[in-house]
Kinemage of the C-alpha trace (Angstrom):
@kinemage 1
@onewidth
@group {chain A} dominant
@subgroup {mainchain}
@vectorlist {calphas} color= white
{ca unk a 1} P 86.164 -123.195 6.012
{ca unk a 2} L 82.526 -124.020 5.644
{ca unk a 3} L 79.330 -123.104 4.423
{ca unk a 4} L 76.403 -121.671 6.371
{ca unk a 5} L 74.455 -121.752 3.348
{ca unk a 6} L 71.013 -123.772 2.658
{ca unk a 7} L 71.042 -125.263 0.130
{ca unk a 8} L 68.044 -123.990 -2.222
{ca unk a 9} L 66.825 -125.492 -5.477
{ca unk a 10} L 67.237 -123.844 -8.463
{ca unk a 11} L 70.488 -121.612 -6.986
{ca unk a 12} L 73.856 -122.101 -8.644
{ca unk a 13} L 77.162 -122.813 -6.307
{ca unk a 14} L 80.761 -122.801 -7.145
{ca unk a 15} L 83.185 -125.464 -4.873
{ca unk a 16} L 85.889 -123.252 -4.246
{ca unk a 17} L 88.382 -125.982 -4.056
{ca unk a 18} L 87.452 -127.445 -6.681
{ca unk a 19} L 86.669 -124.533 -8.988
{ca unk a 20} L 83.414 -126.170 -10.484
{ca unk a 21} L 79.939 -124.323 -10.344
{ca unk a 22} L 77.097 -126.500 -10.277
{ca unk a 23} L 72.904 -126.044 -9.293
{ca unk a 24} L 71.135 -127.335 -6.394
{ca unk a 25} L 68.715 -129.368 -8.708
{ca unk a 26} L 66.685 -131.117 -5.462
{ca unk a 27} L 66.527 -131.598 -1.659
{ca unk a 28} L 65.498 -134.788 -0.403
{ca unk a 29} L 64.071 -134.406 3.214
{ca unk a 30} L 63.404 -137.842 3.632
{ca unk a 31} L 67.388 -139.397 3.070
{ca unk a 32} L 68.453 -135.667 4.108
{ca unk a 33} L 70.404 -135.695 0.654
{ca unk a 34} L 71.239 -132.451 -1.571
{ca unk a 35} L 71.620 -133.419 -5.554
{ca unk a 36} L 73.645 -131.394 -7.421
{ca unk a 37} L 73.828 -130.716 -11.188
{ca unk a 38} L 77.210 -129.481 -12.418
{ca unk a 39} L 77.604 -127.545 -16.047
{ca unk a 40} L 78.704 -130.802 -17.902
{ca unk a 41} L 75.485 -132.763 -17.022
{ca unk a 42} L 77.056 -134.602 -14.258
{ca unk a 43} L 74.347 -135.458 -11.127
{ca unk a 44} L 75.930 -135.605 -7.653
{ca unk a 45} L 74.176 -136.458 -4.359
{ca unk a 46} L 75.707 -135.146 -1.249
{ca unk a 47} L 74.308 -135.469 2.354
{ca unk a 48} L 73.142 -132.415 4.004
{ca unk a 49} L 75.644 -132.981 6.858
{ca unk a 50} L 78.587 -132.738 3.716
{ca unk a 51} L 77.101 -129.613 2.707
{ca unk a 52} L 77.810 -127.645 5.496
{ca unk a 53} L 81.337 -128.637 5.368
{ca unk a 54} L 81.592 -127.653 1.859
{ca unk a 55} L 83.857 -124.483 1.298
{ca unk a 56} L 80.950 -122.717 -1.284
{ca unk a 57} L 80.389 -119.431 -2.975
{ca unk a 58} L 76.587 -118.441 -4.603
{ca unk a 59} L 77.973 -118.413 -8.323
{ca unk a 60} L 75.994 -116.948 -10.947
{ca unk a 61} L 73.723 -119.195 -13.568
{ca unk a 62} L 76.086 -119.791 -16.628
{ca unk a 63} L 75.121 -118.098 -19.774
{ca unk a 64} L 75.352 -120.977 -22.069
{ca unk a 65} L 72.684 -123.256 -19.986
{ca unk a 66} L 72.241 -125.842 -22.921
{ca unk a 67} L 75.534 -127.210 -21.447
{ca unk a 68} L 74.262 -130.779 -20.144
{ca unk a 69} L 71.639 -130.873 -23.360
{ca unk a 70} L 73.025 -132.383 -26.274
{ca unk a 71} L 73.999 -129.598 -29.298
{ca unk a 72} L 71.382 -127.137 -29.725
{ca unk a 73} L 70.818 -125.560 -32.859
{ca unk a 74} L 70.995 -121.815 -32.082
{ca unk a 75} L 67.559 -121.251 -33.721
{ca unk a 76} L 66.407 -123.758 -31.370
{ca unk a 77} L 66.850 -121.681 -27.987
{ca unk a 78} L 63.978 -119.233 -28.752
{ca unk a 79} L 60.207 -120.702 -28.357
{ca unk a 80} L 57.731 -120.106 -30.262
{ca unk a 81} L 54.011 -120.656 -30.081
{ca unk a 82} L 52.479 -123.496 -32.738
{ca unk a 83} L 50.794 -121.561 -35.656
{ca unk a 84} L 47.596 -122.784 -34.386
{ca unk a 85} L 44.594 -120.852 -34.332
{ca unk a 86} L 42.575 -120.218 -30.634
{ca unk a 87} L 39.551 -121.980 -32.747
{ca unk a 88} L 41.389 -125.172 -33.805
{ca unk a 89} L 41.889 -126.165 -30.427
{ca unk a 90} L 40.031 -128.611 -28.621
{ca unk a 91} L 39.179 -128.536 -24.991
{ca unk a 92} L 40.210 -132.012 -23.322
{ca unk a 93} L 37.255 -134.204 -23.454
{ca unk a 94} L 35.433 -132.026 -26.580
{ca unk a 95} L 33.320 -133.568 -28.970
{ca unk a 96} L 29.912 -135.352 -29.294
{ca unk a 97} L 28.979 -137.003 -26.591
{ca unk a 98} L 27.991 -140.531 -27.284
{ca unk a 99} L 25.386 -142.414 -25.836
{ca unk a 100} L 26.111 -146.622 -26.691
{ca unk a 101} L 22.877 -148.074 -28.640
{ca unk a 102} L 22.184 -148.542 -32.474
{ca unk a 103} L 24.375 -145.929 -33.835
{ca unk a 104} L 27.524 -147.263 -32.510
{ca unk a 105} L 26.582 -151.100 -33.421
{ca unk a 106} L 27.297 -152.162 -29.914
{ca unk a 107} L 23.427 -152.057 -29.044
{ca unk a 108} L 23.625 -155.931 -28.102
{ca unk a 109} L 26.884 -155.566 -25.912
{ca unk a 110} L 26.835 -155.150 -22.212
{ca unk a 111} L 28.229 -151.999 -20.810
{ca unk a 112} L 31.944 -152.464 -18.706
{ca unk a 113} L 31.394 -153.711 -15.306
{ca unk a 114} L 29.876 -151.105 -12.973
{ca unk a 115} L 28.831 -148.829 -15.358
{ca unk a 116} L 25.218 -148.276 -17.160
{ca unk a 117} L 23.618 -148.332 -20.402
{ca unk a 118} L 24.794 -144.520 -20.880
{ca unk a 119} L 28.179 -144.618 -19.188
{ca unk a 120} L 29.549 -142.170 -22.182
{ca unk a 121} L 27.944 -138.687 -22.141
């Protein structure tokens, strides 16, 4: 018997002659390749053809999914947020501008190819 399932990222599977569940972790369109995650960690790359001829159930996601990770702590499932304050961050590229002349000391050296005297605002 085969499948006339698609294959979809992100769905778990179980190979019913085989008895192992596993996830759809990507679909390569280009190599028309499926790659497959089982619960132990183990990667597997199948050709879309082999798919079809598969003999698969949908299978539900495992409950313990820190199976491939190494040991997890069990305080170490839940996130948190950092005990950062909204004002402590910085936005990326915050600060002082900086124009190059005398108060950087580099008054007497040439600005990187390309760019001007105030490349750095």
């Amino acid at each position: 018997m085969s499948t006339e399932m698609d294959p979809i990222v992100g769905n778990w599977y179980q190979h019913i002659d085989q008895g192992l569940d596993f996830e759809v972790v990507a679909i390569d369109e280009q190599t028309t390749s499926v790659e497959i995650q089982y619960l132990d960690g183990t990667l597997d790359e199948i050709s879309l053809e082999d798919w079809y001829e598969l003999n698969l159930d949908p299978a539900e996601p495992p409950e313990d999914w820190t199976g491939p990770l190494d040991p997890v702590e069990a305080d170490d499932t839940d996130f948190t947020e950092p005990d950062v304050e909204d004002d402590e961050w910085e936005e990326p590229g915050a600060g002082p501008a900086r124009r190059r002349g005398h108060r950087d000391g580099l008054a007497d050296d040439p600005p990187p190819e390309g760019l001007g005297g105030d490349w750095d605002e």
